[in-house]
N, C-alpha and C positions, 0 to 999 in steps of 0.2 A: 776406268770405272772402279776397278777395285786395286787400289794402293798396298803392293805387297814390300813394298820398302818398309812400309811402319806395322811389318810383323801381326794382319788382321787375325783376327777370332772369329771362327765362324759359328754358326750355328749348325749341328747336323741335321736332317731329314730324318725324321723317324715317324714313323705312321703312328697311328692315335694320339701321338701327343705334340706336335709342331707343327697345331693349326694357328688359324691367324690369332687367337688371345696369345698363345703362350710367345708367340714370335711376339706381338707385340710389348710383354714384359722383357724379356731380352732385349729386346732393340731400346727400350728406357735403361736397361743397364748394362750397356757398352758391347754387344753386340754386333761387332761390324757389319756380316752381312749374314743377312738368314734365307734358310733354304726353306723351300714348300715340304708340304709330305710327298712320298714317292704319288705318283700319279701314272695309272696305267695308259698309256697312247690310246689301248682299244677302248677305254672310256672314256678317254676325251674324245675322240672322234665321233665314238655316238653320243656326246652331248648328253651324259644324264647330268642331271638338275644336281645332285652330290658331288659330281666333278668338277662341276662348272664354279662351287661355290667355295670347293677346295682352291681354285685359283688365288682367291681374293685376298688382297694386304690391307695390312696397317698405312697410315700415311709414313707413320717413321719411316719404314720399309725404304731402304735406297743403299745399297743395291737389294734388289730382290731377285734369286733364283728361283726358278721354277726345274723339279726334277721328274723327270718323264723315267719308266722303264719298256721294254719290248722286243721285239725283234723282226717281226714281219716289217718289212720295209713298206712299205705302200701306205701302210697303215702310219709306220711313224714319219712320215713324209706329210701327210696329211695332219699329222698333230701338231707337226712343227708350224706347218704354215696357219693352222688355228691359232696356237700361241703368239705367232706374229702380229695377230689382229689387237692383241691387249698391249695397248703402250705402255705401261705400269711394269711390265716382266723386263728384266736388265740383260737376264741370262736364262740358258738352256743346261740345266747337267743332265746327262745321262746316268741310268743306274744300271751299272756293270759290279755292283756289290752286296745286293741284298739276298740272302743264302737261304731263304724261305724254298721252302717245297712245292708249293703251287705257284711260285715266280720263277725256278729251276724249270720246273714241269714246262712250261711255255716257252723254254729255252731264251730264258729273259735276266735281267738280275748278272746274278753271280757264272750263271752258268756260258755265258758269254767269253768266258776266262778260259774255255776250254778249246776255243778254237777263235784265232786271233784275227785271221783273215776275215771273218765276218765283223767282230769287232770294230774293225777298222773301215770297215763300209757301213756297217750304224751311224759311227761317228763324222765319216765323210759326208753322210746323207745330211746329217742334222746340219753339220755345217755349211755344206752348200746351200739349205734353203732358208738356215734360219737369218731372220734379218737381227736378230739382238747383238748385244753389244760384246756375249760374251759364250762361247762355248767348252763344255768343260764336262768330265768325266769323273766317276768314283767310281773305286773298283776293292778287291782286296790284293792281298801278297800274291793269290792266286785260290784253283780252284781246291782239288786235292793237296797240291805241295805248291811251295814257294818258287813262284820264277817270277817276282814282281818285275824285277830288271826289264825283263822280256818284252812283258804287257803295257811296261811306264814307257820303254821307244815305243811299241804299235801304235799308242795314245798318241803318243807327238807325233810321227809321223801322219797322222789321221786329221792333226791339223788343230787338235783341245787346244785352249788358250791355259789350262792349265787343269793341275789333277791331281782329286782327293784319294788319299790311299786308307784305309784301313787295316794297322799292322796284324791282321792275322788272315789265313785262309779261310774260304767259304766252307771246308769241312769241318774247321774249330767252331763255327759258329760264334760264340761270344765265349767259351771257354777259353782255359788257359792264358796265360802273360801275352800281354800284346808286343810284338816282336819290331822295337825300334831301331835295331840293327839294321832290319831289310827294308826299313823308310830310308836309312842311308843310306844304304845303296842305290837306292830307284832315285835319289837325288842326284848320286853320282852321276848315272844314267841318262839324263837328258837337261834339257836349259831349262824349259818350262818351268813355271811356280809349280809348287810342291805344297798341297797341305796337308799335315801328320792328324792322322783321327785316330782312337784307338785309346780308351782307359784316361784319357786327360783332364786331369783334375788340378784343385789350387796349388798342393800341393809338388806336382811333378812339370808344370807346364815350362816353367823357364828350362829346366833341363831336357825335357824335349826339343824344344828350342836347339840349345845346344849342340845335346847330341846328333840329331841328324840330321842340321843346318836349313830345316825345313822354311819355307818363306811364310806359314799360317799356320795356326792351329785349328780344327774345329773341334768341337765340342758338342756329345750328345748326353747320352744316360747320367752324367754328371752334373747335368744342366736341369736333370729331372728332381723337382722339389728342391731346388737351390738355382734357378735359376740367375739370381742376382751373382752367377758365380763368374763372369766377365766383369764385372767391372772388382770384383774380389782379386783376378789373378791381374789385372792392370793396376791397381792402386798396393795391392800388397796390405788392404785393409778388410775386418770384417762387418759383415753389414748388423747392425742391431736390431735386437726384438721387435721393439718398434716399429720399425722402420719393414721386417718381414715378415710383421701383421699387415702394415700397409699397402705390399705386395698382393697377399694374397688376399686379400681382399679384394684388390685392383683384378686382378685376376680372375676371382668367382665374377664379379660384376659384369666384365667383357666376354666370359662362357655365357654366361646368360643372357647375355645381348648379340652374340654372334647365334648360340645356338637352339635360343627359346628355351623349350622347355625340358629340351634334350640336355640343356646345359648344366641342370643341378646333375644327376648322374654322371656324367661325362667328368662333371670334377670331382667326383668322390676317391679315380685314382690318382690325381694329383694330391688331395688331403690325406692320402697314405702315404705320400711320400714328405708332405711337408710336416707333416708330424713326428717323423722319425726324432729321435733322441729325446722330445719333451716326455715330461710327467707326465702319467695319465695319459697318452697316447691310445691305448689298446679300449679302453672304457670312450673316448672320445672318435675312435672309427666305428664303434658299434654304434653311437647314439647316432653318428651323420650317417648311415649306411641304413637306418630307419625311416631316417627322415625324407621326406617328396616334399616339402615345403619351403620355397623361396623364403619368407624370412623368419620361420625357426632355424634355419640352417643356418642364413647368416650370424644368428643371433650364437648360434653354438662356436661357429668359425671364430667370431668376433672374442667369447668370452675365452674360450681354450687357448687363443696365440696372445691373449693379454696378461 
């Protein structure tokens, strides 16, 4: 399903922003496989109506992951086999990486990292029941300190078809250098595909590559207000004006079709980030940031990235 001979680009899971519009301008610019937002098992299982439509893809979408987090077993047993009812989901990742405080709290997430043995009966679970094509894990270095080595065998031996690391621990949160030493290591560490997340950008990606012989890259906060940055680090070209006006415009139109009326708001943080470096930026976030109206705002969108 997913072809790690030809070195894929993923997309990462990040909440409020890697629903299905923004997945679907990445997957138009070289995007091999994109992942859902995290999704908590306990609300899939109760079926609220906000869960249910977080599932949903793009037709590009192939392969499409879906990223569940949690830890009561019973519960993620019953998400799993929910998710099996949608033929459209390729794959199942677990999140053993997200360092949030009310995801720790539920002993979910990152904090899973702390004790390995349950870990690996998470991942055992999902895999016994899931019927998808592909089961798979993201984690960090670790929780407190670095023992990625450790956590990358519990992984394989739990059965992941492969596994995304995050070069820093759950206590850096997103601070300080992301540590691509201890990706190479956790390579060293087992057979499974490997993919490098952590800080990758156009500029560093082939040497990540490199350096820690990784089989993927994925790509998150980079990907925020540049998204056209996959097919940027594949062709070694930059994309033009033009061309991400066109974008984003593509973009406002699928928020506002995927999430009505929610959707002019909901892109006003994407227009702060696509804005970055132009003229008149800071005068051009105050006028959108006024506006509630479908097409004044295009109309501002339209004039500012022209």
């Amino acid at each position: 399903m997913i072809d790690f001979s030809q070195k894929p680009l993923f997309l990462a899971p990040m909440a409020g922003f890697t629903d299905l519009p923004f997945r679907s301008v990445v997957k138009n610019f070289g995007a091999d496989v994109t992942v859902s937002e995290m999704i908590s098992s306990n609300a899939l299982v109760y079926e609220s109506k906000k869960t249910l439509k977080m599932l949903e893809k793009d037709e590009l979408e192939k392969p499409y992951i879906v990223q569940i987090a949690g830890s009561n077993k019973e519960v993620l047993k019953k998400a799993v086999l929910i998710l099996n009812d949608f033929d459209f989901i390729d794959g199942i990742d677990f999140n053993c990486g997200c360092p949030v405080k009310k995801v720790i709290k539920q002993n979910a997430g990152s904090s899973l990292l702390r004790d390995l043995d349950e870990l690996k009966s998470c991942l055992a679970l999902i895999k016994q029941y899931s019927k998808k094509q592909s089961t798979s894990v993201k984690i960090r270095l670790g929780f407190d300190r670095e023992n990625v080595q450790e956590i990358a065998k519990a992984c394989e031996q739990a059965g992941v078809d492969y596994i995304s690391i995050h070069a820093r621990t759950a206590k850096q949160m997103y601070s300080g250098k992301a540590d691509y030493d201890a990706i190479k290591k956790a390579k060293q560490a087992i057979k499974i595909p490997l993919v490098a997340n952590g800080d990758i950008n156009v500029e560093n990606a082939d040497e990540v590559f490199k350096h820690t012989k990784a089989d993927a890259l994925m790509i998150g906060r980079a990907s925020v207000g540049r998204p056209w940055i996959f097919y940027e680090i594949k062709n070694g070209k930059t994309v033009s004006k033009e061309l991400k006006k066109e974008i984003i415009l593509f973009h406002f139109e699928a928020m506002m079709k995927h999430h009505s009326k929610l959707g002019l708001s909901m892109f006003k943080k994407h227009l702060h980030e696509y804005s970055k470096g132009y003229e008149n930026a800071a005068s051009f976030r105050q006028n959108i940031n006024k506006s509630d109206d479908y097409n004044e705002s295009f109309k501002l969108i339209e004039d500012f990235f022209s």
